[in-house]
N, C-alpha and C positions, 0 to 999 in steps of 0.2 A: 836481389835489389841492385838495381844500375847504380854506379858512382854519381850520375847526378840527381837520382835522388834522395841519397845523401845529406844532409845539412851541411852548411857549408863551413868548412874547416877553419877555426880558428886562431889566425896567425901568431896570437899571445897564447893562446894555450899552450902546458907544458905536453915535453916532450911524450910519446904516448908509452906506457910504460910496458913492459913486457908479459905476457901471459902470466898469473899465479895457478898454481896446479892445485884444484881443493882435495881434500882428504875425502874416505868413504862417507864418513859420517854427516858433512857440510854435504857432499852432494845432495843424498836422501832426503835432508832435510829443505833442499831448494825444489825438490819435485816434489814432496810428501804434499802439496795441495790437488796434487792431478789435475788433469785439464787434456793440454793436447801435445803431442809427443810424437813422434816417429821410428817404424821399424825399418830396419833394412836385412834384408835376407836373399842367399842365391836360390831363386826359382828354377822351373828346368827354361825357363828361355832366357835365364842369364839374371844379373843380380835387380832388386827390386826395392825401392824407398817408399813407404806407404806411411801417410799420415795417422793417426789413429788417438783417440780417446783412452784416456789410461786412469787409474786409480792405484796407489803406494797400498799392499793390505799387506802386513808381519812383514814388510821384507822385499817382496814382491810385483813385480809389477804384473798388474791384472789387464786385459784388453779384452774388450768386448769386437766383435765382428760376427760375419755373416758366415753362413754354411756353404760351402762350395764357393768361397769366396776365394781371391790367391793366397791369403795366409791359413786357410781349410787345407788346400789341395797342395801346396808344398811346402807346409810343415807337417803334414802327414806322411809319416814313413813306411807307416804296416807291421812298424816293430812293439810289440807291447816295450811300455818303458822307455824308449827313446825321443830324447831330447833334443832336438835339431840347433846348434848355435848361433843367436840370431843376435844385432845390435838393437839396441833402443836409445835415441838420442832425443833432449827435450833441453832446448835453449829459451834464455831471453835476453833482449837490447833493449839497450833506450837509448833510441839514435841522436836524441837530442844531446842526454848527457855523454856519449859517446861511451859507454859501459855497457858489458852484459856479463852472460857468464851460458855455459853451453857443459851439459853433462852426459857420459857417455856409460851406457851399461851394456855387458855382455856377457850373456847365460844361455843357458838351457831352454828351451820352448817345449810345453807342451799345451795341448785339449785340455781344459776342465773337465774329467771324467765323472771321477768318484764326486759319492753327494753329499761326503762335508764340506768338499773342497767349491762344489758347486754354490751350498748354502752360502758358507762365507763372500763370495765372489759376489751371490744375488743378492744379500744384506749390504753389501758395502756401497749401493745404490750407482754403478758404474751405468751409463748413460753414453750413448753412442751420439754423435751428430747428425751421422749419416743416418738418410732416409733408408725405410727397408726394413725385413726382417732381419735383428742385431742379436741370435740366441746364442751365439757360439761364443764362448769364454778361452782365453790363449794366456798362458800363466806364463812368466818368465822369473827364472831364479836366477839372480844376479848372480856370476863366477868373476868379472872383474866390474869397478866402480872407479871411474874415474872424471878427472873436473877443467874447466880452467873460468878463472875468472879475467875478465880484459877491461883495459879502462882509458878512457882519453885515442880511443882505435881513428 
């Protein structure tokens, strides 16, 4: 978003206050509605930000996508068990109020293989936006969880 389209800054407002850092538990809890989120992860033609659909299931973050898609073909290693470490980041503003808050996760990736792990994934009714065949399931096990909250920006 361009600075002018921005709302425009108000001269009596206070001073903006400094980033608060949320804890693991407040993060989770601001994404547990799922919606729309982003990965980012090095491809082999260099590093890569893809928007994506997500759902919170135990813990988890779940993504649905496509087969032979960029997150199929380089997060696929060839190593049974191997977990590729990817980011997942999923913010929101309210430009008017001049607040938001933006949270950062970062784990392990793998394929939804095995078929409990598949069951769970297909009952928790995750929903792609994108057009197209969306069968391929991408699990991410958080290893760090981290936050900020911004206000008056």
């Amino acid at each position: 978003m361009t600075e002018s389209a921005l709302p425009a800054r108000d001269p009596e407002a206070a001073t903006p206050s400094r980033p608060k850092k949320l804890d693991a538990d407040e993060c989770l809890r601001l994404i547990a509605p799922g919606g729309m989120g982003r990965v980012a992860f090095g491809a082999c033609a260099g590093p890569v930000i893809l928007p994506v659909n997500y759902v919170i299931v135990e813990g988890a973050v779940l993504i649905r996508t496509a087969f032979g898609g960029p997150m199929d073909q380089d997060l696929r290693s060839g190593v049974e068990g191997c977990e590729l470490v990817i980011a997942f980041e999923v913010d929101h503003f309210d430009y008017a109020a001049r607040e938001g808050w933006s949270v950062l996760i970062r784990g392990g990736a793998h394929h939804v293989v095995s078929d409990s792990e598949h069951a769970a994934v297909v009952s928790s009714g995750l929903e792609s936006w994108a057009g197209g065949e969306r069968e391929l399931y991408i699990k991410v096990v958080p290893v760090e969880i981290s936050g900020r909250r911004v206000s008056r920006f």
